[in-house]
C-alpha positions as a printed Julia matrix, in Angstrom:
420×3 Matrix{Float64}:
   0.0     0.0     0.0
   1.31    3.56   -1.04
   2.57    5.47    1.9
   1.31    8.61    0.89
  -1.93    7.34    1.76
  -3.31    9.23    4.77
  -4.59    6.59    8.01
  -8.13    7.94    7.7
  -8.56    6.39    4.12
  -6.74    3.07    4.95
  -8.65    2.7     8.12
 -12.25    2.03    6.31
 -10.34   -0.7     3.84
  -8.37   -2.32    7.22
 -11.73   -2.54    9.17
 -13.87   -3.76    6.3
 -11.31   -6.87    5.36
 -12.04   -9.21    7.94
 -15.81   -9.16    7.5
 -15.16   -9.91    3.43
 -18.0   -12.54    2.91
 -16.85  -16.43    1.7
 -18.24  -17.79   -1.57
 -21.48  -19.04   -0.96
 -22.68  -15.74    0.71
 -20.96  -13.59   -1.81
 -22.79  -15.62   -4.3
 -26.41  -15.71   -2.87
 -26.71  -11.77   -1.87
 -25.41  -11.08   -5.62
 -27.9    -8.95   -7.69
 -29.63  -11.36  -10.63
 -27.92   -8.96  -12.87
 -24.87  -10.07  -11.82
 -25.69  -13.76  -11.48
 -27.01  -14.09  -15.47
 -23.36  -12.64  -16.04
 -21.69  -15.57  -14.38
 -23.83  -17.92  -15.96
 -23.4   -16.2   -18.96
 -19.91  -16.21  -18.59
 -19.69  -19.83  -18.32
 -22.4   -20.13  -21.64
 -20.12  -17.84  -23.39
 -16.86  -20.57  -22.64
 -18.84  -23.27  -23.0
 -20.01  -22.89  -26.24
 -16.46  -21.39  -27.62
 -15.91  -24.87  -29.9
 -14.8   -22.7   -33.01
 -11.6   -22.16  -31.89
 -10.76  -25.89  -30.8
 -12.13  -27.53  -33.97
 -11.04  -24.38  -36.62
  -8.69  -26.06  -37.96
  -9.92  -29.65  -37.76
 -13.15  -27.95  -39.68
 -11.23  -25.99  -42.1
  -8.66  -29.41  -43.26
 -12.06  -31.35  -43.55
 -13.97  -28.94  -46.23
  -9.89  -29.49  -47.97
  -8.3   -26.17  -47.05
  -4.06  -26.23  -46.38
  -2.51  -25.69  -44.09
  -1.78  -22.57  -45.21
  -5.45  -21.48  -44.77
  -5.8   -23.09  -41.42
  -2.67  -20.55  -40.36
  -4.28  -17.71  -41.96
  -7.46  -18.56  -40.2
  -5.79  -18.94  -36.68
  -3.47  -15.59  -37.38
  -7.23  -13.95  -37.9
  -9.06  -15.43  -35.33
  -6.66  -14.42  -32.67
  -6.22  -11.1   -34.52
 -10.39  -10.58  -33.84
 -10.47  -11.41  -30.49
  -7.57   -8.63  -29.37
  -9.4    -5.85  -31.43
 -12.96   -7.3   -30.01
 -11.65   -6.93  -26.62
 -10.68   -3.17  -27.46
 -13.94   -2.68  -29.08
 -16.24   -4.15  -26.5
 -15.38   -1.17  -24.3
 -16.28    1.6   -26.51
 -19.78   -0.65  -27.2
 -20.34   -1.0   -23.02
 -20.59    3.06  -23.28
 -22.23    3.43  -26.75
 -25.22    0.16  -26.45
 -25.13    0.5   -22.49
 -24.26   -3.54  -21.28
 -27.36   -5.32  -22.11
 -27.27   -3.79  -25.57
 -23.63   -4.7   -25.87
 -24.28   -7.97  -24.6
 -27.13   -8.73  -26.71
 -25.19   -7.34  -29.83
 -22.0   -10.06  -28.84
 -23.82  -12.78  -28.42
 -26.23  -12.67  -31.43
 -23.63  -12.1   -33.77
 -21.87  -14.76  -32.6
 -24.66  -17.34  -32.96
 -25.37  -16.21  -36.8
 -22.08  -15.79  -37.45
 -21.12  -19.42  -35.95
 -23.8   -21.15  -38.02
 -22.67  -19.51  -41.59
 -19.37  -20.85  -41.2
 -20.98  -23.75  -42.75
 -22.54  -22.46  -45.81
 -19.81  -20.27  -46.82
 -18.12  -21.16  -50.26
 -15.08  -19.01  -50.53
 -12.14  -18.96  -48.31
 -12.05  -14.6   -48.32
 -15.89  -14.91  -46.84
 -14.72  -17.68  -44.31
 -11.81  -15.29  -43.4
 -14.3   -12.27  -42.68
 -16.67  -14.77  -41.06
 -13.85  -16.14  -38.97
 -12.82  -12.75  -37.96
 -16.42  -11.33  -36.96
 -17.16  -14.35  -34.92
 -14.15  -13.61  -32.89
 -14.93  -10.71  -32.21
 -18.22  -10.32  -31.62
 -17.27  -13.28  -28.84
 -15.06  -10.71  -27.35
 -17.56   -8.18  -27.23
 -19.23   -9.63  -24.39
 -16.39   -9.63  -21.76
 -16.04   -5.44  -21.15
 -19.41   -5.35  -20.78
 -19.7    -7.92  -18.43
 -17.15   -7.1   -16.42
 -18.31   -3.38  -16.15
 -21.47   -5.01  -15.03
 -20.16   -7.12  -12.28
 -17.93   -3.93  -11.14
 -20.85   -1.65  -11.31
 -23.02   -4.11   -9.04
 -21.5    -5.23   -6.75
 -20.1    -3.73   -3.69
 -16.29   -2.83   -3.61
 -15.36   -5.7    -0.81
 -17.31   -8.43   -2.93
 -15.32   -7.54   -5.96
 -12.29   -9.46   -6.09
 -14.59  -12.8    -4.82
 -17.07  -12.27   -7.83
 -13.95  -11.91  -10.06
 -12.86  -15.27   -9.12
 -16.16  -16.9    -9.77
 -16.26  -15.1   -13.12
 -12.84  -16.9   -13.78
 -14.29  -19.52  -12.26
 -16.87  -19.68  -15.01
 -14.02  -19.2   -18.34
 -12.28  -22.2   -16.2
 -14.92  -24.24  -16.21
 -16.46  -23.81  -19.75
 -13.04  -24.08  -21.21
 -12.58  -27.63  -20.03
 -15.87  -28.72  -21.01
 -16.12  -27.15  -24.43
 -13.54  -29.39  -25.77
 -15.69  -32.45  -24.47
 -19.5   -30.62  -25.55
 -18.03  -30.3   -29.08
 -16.58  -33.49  -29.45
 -19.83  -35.32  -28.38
 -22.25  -32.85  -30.74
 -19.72  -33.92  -33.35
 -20.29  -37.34  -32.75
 -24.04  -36.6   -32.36
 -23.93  -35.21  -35.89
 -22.38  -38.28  -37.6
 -18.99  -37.33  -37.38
 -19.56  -33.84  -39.17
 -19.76  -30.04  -38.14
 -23.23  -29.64  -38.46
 -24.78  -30.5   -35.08
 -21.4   -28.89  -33.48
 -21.87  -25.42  -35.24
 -25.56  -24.93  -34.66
 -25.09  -26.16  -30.88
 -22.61  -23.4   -30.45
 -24.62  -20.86  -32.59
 -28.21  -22.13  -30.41
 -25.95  -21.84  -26.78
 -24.88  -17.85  -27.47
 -28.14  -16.74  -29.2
 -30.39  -18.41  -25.86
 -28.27  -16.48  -23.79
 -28.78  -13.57  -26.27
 -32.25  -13.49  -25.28
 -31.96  -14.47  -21.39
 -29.34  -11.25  -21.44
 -31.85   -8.97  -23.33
 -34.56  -10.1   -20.65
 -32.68   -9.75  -17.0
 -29.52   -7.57  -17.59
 -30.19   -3.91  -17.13
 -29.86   -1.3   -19.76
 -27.52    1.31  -18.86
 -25.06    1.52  -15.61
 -25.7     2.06  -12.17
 -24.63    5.12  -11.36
 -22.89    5.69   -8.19
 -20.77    8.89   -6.3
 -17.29    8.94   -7.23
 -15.19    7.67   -4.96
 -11.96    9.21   -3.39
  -8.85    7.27   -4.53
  -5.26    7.89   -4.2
  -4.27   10.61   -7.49
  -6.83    8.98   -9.85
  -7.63   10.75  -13.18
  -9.33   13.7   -13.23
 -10.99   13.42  -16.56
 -14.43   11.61  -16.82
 -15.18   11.81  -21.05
 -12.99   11.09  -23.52
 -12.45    7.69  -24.32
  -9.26    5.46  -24.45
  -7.34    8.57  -24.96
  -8.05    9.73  -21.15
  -6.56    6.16  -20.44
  -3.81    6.49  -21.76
  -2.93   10.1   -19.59
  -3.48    8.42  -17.03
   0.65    6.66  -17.03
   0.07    4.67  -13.63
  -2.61    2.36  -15.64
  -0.83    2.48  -18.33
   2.11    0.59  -16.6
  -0.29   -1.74  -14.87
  -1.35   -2.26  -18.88
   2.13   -3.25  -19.36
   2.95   -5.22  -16.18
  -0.32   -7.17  -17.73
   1.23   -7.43  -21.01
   4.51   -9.08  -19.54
   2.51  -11.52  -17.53
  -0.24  -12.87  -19.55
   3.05  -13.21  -22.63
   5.02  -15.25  -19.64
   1.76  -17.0   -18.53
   1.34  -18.45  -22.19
   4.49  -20.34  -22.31
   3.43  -23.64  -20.48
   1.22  -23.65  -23.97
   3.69  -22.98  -26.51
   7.52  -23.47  -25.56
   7.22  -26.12  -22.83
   6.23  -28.92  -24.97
   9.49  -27.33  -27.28
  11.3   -27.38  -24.43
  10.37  -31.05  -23.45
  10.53  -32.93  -26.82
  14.11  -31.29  -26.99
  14.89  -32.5   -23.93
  13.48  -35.86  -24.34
  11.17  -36.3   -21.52
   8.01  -38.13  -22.47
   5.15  -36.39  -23.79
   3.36  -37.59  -20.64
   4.71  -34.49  -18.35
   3.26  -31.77  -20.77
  -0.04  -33.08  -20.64
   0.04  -33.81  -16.79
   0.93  -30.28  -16.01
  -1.83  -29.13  -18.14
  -4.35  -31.28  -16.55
  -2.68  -30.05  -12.91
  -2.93  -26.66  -13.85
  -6.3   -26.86  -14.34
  -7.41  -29.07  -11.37
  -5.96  -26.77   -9.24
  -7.41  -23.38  -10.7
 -11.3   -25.23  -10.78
 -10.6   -26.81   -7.12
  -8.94  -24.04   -5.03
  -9.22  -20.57   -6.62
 -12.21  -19.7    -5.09
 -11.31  -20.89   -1.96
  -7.95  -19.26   -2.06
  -9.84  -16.33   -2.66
 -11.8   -16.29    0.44
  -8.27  -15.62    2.21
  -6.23  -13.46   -0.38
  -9.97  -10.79   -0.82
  -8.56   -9.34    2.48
  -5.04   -8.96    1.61
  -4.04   -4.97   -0.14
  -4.34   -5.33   -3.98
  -0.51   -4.1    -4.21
   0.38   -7.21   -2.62
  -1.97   -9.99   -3.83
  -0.81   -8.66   -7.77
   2.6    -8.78   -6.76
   2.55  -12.09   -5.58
   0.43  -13.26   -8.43
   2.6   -11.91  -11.13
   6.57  -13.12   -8.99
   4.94  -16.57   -8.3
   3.67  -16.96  -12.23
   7.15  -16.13  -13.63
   9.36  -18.11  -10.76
   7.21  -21.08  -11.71
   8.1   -20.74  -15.78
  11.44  -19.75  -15.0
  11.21  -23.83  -12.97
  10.79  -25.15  -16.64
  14.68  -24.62  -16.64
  16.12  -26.37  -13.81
  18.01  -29.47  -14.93
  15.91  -32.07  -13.12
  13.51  -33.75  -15.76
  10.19  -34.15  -15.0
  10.74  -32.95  -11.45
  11.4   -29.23  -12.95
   7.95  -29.48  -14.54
   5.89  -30.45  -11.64
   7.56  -28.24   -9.0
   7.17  -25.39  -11.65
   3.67  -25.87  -12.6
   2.49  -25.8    -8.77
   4.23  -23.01   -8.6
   2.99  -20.46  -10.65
  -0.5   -22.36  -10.48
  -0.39  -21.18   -6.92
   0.83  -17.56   -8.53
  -2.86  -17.82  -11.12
  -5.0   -18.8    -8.29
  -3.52  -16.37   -6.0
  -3.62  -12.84   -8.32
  -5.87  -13.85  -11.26
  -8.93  -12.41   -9.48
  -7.36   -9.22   -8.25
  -5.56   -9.05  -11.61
  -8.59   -8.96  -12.97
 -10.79   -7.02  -10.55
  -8.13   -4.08  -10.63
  -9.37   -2.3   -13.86
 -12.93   -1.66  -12.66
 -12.0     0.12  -10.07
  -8.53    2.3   -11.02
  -9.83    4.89  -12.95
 -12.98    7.21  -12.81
 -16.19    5.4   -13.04
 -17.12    7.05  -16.46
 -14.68    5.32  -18.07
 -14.76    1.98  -15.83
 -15.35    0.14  -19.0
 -12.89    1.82  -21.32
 -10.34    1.05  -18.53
 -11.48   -2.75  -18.34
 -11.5    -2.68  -22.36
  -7.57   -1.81  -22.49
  -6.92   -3.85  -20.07
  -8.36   -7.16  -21.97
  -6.85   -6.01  -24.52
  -3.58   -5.73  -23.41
  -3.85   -9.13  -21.42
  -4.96  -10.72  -25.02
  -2.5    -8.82  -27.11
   0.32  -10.38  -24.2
  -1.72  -14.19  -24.82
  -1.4   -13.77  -28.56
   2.46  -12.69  -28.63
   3.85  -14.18  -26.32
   3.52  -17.8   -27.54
   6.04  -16.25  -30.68
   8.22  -14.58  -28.86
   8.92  -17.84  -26.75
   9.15  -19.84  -29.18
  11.53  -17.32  -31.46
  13.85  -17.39  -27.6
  13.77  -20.84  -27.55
  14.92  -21.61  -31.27
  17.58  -18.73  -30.8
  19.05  -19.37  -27.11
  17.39  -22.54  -25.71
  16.65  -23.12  -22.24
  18.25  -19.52  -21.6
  14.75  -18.77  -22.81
  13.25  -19.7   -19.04
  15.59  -17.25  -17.07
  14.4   -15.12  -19.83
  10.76  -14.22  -19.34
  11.31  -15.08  -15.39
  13.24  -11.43  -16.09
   9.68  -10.41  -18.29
   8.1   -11.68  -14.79
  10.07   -9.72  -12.63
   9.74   -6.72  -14.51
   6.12   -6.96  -14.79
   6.48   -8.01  -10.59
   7.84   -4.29  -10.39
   5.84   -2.44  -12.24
   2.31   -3.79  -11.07
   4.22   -2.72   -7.85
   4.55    1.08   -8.6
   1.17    1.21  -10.64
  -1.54   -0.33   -8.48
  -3.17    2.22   -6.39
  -4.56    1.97   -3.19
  -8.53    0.91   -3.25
 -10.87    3.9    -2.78
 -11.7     4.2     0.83
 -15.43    4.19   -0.42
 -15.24    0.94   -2.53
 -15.52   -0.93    0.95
């Protein structure tokens, strides 16, 4: 916590932490606003099959591989700018009108995919499915910020996290059973996905409200003055804009377990086994103990709960180097596990509430896109250090983990005194 911070605004935070309710409370008392978000959330995840079987769909209609790398390049390239774009669409449509847009696209977007008989359509397709999937997450995150009281944030984040967990894991599964359903063809998978996003199209337009909640400003430590003018005003503000890079650093470092590990491994001749063990531990241990972990950490100064998040995350990649086989990949993938389950919901909590609430979801908008940019580069860059310099790579981005460590250090601001 800053030290310029005078006692009478870190009193109200100090006295309000130990009465920060567990999951099940936090939960129940949550406005049904908030609750069609989470489920929504989860819907949104679950019914993500396109970009699992893209490329598996795009080789069966007899596209190369080529085209399948094209298609991926786009796809990724839609979600970053949908991310950017859903925040400007939360303050244009108002949430439920953003929501409704995202979500509706998606489902008529999804279900052309199959009738389209020209690669340059399937490319625009590809690309407005992505990110009209992204244009869903500012505004639902603005939502749950706007909704729910300041110490109930960071819990709510988790179960929102929660929720991407959870319908990640499954999607995979869903889609491979509709594609069975369907005789082994796209059909039944495609329209499942496009039927999933448009019903909670119309559960959104009929329980989510239409504009924001407004509330008084609170009093933070040397927040922004201006209220209006877009992502511009974000970008004056040079605190959040190094918390936008800390982010960047992180989520690049976060990716690697996905993209230079199994490098790393089949180079160093350990069994394919590992890689897919510490992807299945990674993920048991985010769906079993975040929320719980959460419960303790919700009390704990944001400063210090990012900090620890974003040090543990890179000590645990920077494991993937130690010279002791398999051992290096299990002690590193508990470790910055631990760092995910310990910052990912104040990591992502932060953004609603750093910078005037005018521009709450301009500020959440840069930040997902940042964090996505990070996802989608970072996989290259680690893989372009690994083919150039090896397992140097690991000490590498630990150093992209400590300098993010640093930085979220300097730029996180202490919670307004009113948010609790």
């Amino acid at each position: 916590m800053s030290t310029d911070v005078r006692p009478a605004e870190a009193a109200p935070e100090q006295a309000a932490a130990p009465a920060a309710p567990g999951v099940w409370v936090t939960f129940k008392e949550a406005p049904r606003a908030v609750k069609t978000v989470l489920a929504g959330v989860l819907v949104n995840r679950l019914s993500g099959f396109l970009h699992v079987f893209l490329v598996l769909f795009l080789t069966a209609e007899g596209y190369s591989k080529g085209h399948t790398v094209i298609a991926l390049g786009v796809y990724g390239g839609g979600a970053v700018v949908g991310s950017l774009a859903g925040g400007t669409l939360a303050d244009r449509l108002g949430i439920r009108g953003a929501t409704v847009l995202s979500m509706s696209s998606t489902a008529v977007l999804t279900a052309s995919l199959l009738y389209l008989p020209d690669f340059t359509l399937l490319l625009a397709a590809i690309a407005l499915v992505s990110l009209g999937a992204q244009l869903f997450r500012p505004a639902s995150a603005t939502l749950l910020a706007e909704q729910t009281d300041g110490d109930r944030q960071i819990m709510i984040f988790a179960m929102y996290r929660f929720g991407l967990n959870v319908g990640a894991t499954a999607a995979p599964l869903l889609g491979y059973a509709l594609y069975n359903a369907g005789g082994q063809t796209y059909t039944l998978l495609f329209w499942g996905e496009a039927a999933l996003a448009l019903g909670y199209a119309l559960v959104a337009r009929a329980t989510l409200p239409a504009r924001s909640r407004v509330r008084p400003e609170p009093v933070r430590e040397a927040a922004p003055t201006a209220a209006t003018g877009g992502y511009g005003a974000v970008l004056r503000d040079r605190r959040y804009v190094l918390y936008l890079v800390a982010a960047f650093f992180h989520s690049a470092v976060y990716m690697q377990y996905l993209s230079t590990l199994p490098l790393s491994l089949k180079d160093a001749h350990i069994a394919l086994f590992w890689y897919t063990f510490a992807v299945a531990l990674n993920g048991f241990i985010v769906i079993a103990f975040e929320l719980l972990v959460t419960k303790v950490s919700q009390r704990w100064p944001l400063k210090i709960t990012i900090g620890l998040g974003f040090a543990l995350v890179g000590a645990g990649v920077a494991c993937y180097g130690l010279p002791i086989g398999p051992a290096a990949v299990v002690i590193g993938t508990l470790v910055w596990s631990l760092g995910e389950i310990l910052g990912g919901p104040a990591v992502f909590a932060y953004p609603a509430g750093a910078g005037p609430e005018a521009l709450r979801s301009r500020y959440i908008g840069s930040f997902q896109f940042t964090f996505g940019l990070g996802s989608a580069l970072g996989p290259m860059a680690g893989t372009w250090l690994f083919l150039q310099f090896g397992g140097l790579v690991w000490p590498l981005v630990g150093a992209c983990s400590l300098l993010a460590t640093l930085f979220g250090l300097i730029a996180v601001r202490t919670r307004p005194a009113a948010a609790a």
